[in-house]
C-alpha positions as CSV (number, residue, x, y, z in Angstrom):
1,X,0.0,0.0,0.0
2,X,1.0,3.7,-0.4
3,X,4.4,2.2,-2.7
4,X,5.7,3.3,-5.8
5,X,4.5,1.2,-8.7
6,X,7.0,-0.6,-11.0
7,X,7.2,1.4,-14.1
8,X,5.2,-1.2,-16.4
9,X,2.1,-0.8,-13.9
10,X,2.6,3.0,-13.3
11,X,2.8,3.4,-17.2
12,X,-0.2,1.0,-18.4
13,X,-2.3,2.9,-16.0
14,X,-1.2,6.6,-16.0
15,X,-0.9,5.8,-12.1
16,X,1.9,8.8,-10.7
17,X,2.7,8.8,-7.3
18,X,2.2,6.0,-4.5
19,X,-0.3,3.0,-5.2
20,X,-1.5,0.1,-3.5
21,X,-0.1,-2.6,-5.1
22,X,-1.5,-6.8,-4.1
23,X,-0.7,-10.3,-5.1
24,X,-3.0,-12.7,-4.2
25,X,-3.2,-16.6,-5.1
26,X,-5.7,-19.2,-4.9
27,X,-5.5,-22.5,-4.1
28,X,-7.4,-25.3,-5.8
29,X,-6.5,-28.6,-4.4
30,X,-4.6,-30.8,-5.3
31,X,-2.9,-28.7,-8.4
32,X,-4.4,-25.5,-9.5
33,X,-3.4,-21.9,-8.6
34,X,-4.4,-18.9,-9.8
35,X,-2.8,-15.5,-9.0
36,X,-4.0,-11.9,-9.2
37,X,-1.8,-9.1,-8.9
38,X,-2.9,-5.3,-9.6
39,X,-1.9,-1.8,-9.1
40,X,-4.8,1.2,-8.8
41,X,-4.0,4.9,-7.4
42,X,-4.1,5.5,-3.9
43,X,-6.4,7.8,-4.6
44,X,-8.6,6.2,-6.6
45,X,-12.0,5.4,-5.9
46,X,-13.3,2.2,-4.9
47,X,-15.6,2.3,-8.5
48,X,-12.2,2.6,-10.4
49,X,-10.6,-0.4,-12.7
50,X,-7.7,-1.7,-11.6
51,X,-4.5,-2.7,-13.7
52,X,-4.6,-6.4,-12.9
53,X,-3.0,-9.4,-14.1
54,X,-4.5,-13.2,-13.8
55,X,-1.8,-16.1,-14.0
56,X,-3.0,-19.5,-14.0
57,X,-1.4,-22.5,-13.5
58,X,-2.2,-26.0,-13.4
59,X,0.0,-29.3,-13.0
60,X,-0.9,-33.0,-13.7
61,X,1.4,-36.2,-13.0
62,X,3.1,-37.6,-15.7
63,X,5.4,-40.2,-14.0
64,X,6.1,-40.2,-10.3
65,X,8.7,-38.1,-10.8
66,X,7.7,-35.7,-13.1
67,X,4.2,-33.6,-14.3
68,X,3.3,-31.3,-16.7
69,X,2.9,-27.7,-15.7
70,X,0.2,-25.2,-17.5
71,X,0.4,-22.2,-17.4
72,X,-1.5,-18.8,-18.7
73,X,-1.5,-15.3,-18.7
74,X,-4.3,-12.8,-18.6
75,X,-4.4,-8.8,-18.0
76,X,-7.1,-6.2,-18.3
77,X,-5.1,-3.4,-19.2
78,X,-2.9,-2.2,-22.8
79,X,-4.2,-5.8,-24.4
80,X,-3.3,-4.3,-28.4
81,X,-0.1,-2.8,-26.8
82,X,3.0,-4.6,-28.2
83,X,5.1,-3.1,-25.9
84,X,3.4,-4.1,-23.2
85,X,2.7,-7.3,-24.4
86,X,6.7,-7.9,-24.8
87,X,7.4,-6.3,-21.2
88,X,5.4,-9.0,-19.8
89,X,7.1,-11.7,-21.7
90,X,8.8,-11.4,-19.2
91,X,7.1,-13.4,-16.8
92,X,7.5,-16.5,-19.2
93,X,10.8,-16.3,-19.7
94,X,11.9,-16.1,-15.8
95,X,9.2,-18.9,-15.3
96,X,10.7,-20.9,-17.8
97,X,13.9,-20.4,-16.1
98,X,12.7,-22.1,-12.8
99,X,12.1,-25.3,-14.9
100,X,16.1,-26.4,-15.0
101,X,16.1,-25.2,-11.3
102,X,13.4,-27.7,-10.4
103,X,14.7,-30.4,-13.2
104,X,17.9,-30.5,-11.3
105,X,16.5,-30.6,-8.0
106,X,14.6,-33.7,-8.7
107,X,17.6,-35.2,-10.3
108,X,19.8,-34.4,-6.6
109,X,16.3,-35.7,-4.8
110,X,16.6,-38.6,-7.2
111,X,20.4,-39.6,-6.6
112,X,20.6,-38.8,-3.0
113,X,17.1,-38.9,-0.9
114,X,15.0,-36.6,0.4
115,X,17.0,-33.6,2.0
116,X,15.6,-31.7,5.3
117,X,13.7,-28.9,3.7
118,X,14.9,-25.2,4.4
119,X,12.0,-22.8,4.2
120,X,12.3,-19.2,4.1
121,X,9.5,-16.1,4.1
122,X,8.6,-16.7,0.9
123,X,7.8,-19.9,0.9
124,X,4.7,-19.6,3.7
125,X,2.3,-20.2,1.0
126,X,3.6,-23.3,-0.4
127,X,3.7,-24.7,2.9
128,X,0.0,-23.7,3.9
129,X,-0.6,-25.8,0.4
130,X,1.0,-28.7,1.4
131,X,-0.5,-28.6,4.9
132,X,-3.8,-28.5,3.3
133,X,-3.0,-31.3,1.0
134,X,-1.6,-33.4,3.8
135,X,-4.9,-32.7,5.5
136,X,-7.3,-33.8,2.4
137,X,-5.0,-37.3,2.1
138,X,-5.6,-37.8,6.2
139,X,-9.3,-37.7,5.5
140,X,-9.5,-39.3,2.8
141,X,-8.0,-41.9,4.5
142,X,-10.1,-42.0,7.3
143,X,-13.1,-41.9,5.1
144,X,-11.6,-45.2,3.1
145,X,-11.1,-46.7,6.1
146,X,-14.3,-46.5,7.8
């Protein structure tokens, strides 16, 4: 809240001075999240559009070891603006960066067992997902049993 907004977001939507800036995701068990992120004037009113982008992403097992990963990209703002349009290109290309990160981290997983897990700040949500998860297998369990 009350921040500068990056120059993309300040741009697209004219915004100068602070905005309120979010990112919010949702969780659909067991593989589906969808984040919304936006930028609107502080002082704009609460009728006002916001600049907001909507990334989807969706995963389904392949092997036991591997999945396939969807993802997509929507925004409500500059839509016939090349420029824009190439600016956030940029989101694929550092996503598609993570993909040798995670490739490699299976392989080490693979070759030398589960390591302890090391979580930082930023990892809160992925945790509350997998808390969630661990939950929905528990009662599933006890369901199947009973």
């Amino acid at each position: 809240k009350n921040a500068d907004a990056p120059e993309l977001w300040a741009k697209a939507g004219n915004i100068t001075g602070p905005a309120d800036g979010w990112t919010k995701w949702h969780y659909l068990p067991p593989s589906a999240v969808v984040f919304d992120i936006g930028w609107q004037a502080v002082d704009a009113s609460a009728t006002s559009i916001a600049l907001r982008v909507h990334n989807s992403h969706a995963i389904t097992p392949e092997t036991e070891r591997s999945a396939h990963h969807f993802w997509a990209n929507a925004r409500n703002f500059n839509r016939d603006d090349e420029e824009t349009t190439r600016k956030l290109s940029g989101i694929r290309k550092t996503f598609s960066e993570d993909i040798g990160v995670v490739e490699a981290t299976q392989r080490n997983v693979d070759r030398f067992g589960d390591p302890p897990i090391v979580h930082v700040h930023s990892d809160a949500p992925t945790i509350q997902a997998r808390r969630l998860v661990a939950r929905l297998l528990e009662a599933e369990q006890r369901s199947s049993a009973a």
